[in-house]
C-alpha positions in Angstrom: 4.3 37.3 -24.5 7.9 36.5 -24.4 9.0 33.5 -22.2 11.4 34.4 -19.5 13.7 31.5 -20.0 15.3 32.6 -16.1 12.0 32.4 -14.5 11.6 28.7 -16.3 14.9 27.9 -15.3 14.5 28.9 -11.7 11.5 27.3 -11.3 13.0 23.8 -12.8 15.7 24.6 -10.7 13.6 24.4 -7.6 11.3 21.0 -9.0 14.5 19.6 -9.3 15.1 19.3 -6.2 12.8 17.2 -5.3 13.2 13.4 -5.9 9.9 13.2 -8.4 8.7 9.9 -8.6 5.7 10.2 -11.3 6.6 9.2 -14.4 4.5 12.1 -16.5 6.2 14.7 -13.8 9.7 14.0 -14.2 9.7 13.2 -18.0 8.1 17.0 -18.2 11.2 18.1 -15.8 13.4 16.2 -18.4 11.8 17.5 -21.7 12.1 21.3 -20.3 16.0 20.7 -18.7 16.9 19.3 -22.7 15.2 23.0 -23.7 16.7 24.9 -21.3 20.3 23.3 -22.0 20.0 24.7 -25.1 19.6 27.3 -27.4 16.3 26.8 -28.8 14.1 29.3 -28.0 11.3 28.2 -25.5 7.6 27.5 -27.5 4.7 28.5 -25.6 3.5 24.9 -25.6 6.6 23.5 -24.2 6.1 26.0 -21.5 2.3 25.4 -20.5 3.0 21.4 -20.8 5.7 22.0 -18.2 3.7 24.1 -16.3 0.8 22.3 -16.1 2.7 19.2 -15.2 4.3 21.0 -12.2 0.9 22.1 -11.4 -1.1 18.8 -11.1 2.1 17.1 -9.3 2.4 19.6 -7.0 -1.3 20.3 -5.9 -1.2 16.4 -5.1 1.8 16.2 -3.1 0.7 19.3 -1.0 -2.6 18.0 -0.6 -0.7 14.7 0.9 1.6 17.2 2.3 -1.1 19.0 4.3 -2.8 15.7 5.0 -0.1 14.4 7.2 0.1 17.6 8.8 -3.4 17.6 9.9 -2.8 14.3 11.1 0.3 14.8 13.0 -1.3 18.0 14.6 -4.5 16.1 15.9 -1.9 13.5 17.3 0.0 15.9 19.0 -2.8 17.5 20.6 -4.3 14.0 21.9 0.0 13.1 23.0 -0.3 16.7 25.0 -3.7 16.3 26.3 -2.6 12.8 27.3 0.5 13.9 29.1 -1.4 17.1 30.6 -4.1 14.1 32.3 -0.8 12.1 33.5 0.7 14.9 35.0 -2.2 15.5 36.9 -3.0 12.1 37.5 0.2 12.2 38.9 -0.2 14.8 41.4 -2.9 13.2 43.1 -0.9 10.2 43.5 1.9 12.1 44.6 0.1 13.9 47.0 -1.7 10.7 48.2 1.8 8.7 48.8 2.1 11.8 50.8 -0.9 11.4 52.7 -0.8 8.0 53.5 3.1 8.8 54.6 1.9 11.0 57.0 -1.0 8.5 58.4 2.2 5.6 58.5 4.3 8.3 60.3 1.9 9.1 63.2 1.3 5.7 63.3 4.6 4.5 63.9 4.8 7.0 67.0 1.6 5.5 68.4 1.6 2.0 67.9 4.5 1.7 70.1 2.7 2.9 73.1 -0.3 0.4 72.9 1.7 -2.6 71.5 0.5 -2.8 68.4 
């Protein structure tokens, strides 16, 4: 089969895009960006190399990707459960300083009378 040189080039259009660190990666970006930019036609083995460069770098990094997702989500969900508590916490103490107003209040209109 035929390589589609558009579908290569798209798809090392997208890679590059990304700042790629790993040595094996981005010399495997280089070595099929030197095909592409010229008129050599495209070998099957070129092709899988790339490919299978792309594939091992990228499994990794979303692997790490979805790694710090899972993390941030279980974060979040303690930072929400967290703020849910304080908000109720926050009510009661609300409601006591409203309390204990109303206990100071009546008191101020009795003490008078008995001198206290």
């Amino acid at each position: 089969m035929p390589v589609d040189r558009n579908q290569i080039r798209a798809l090392a259009d997208e890679v590059g895009r990304f700042y790629v660190r790993e040595r094996t990666m981005r010399r495997a970006q280089e070595a099929i960006r030197t095909l592409l930019a010229s008129d050599v036609e495209l070998d099957d083995a070129a092709v899988r190399g790339y490919l299978r460069a792309v594939t091992t770098y990228f499994t990794g990094f979303e692997r790490e990707a979805r790694g710090h997702l899972a993390d941030l989500e279980r974060r979040l969900a303690r930072a929400s459960q967290l703020q849910f508590n304080l908000t109720a916490e926050r009510g009661v103490a609300a409601r006591r300083v409203e309390a204990t107003q109303g206990v100071l209040s009546h008191l101020a209109e009795v003490a008078p009378r008995y001198g206290a």
